[in-house]
C-alpha positions in Angstrom: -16.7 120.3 98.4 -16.5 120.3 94.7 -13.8 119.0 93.2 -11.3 119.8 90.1 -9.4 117.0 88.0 -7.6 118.8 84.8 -6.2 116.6 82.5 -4.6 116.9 78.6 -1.3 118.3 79.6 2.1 117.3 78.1 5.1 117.8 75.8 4.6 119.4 72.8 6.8 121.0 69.8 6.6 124.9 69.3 4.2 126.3 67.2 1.8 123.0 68.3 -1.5 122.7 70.1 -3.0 121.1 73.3 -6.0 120.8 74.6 -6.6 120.6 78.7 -9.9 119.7 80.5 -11.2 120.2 83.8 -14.0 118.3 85.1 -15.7 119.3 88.1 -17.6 117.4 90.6 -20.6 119.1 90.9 -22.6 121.9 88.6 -20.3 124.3 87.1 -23.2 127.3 87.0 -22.4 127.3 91.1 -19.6 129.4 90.5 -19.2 132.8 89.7 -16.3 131.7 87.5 -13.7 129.2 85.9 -10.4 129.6 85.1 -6.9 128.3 84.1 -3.9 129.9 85.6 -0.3 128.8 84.8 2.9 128.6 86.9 6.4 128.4 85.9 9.7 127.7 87.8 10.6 130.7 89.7 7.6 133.0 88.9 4.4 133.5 90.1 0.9 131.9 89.4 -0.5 134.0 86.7 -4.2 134.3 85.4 -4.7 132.6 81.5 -8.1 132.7 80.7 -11.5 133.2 82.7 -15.0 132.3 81.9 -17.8 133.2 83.7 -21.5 132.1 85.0 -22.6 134.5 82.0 -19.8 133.3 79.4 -18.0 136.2 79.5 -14.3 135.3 78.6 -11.2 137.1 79.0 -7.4 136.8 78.3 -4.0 136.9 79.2 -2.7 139.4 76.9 0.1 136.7 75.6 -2.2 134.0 75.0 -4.7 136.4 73.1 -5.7 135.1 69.7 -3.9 131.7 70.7 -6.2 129.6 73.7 -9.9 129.6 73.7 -11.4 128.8 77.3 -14.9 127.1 76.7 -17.2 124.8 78.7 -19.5 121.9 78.5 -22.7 122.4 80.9 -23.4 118.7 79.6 -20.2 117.4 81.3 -19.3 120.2 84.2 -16.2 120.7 82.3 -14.3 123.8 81.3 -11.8 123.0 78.1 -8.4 125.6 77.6 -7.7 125.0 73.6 -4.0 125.8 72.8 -2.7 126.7 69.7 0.8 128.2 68.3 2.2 127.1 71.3 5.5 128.7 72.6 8.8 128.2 75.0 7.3 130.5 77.0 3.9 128.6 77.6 5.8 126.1 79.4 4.2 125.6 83.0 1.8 124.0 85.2 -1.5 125.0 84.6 -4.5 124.7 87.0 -8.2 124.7 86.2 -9.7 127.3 88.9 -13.5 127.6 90.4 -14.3 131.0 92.7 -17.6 130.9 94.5 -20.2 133.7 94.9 -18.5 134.5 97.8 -15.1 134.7 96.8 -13.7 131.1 97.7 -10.9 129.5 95.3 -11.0 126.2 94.4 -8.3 125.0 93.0 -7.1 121.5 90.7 -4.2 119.8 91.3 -2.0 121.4 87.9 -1.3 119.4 84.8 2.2 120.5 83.2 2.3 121.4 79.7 5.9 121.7 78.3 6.6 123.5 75.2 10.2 122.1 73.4 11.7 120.9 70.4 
């Protein structure tokens, strides 16, 4: 089973930037997509960004214009770049793979906390 390590997570100032990673264990182009999602205290997991085998990205509506999901074939990593950070972006956030047939894969979170 392939396997998910994020990393780049941590405390940052508002109106910073971060950048997270997640490298996988085997070939990225196995999976229909990648993706981060985010969890905070007390609310549910929610979908960030998404990439897919095609490179097709999409967007959380809040994080639109302010994270860029990419990837590196070379390394079997996807990258979430992080910009204008905010309060509200405070969370854990997980790097995600979903087969062809539908199976989740998940990382084990890195948290990313967004204070002055």
């Amino acid at each position: 089973q392939v396997q998910l390590v994020e990393s780049g997570g941590g405390l940052v100032q508002p109106e910073g930037s971060l950048r997270l990673s997640c490298a996988a264990s085997g070939n990225i182009f196995d999976f229909a997509a990648l993706a981060w999602y985010r969890q905070a205290p007390g609310k549910q997991r929610e979908l960030v960004a998404r990439i897919t085998n095609t490179g097709r990205t999409s967007y959380l509506d809040s994080v639109k214009e302010r994270f860029t999901i990419s990837r590196d074939s070379a390394k079997n990593t996807i990258h979430l770049q992080m910009n204008s950070l905010k309060p509200e972006d405070t969370a854990m956030y997980y790097c995600n793979a979903r087969s062809w047939g539908g199976t989740d894969i998940w990382g084990q979170g890195t948290q990313v906390t967004v204070s002055s």
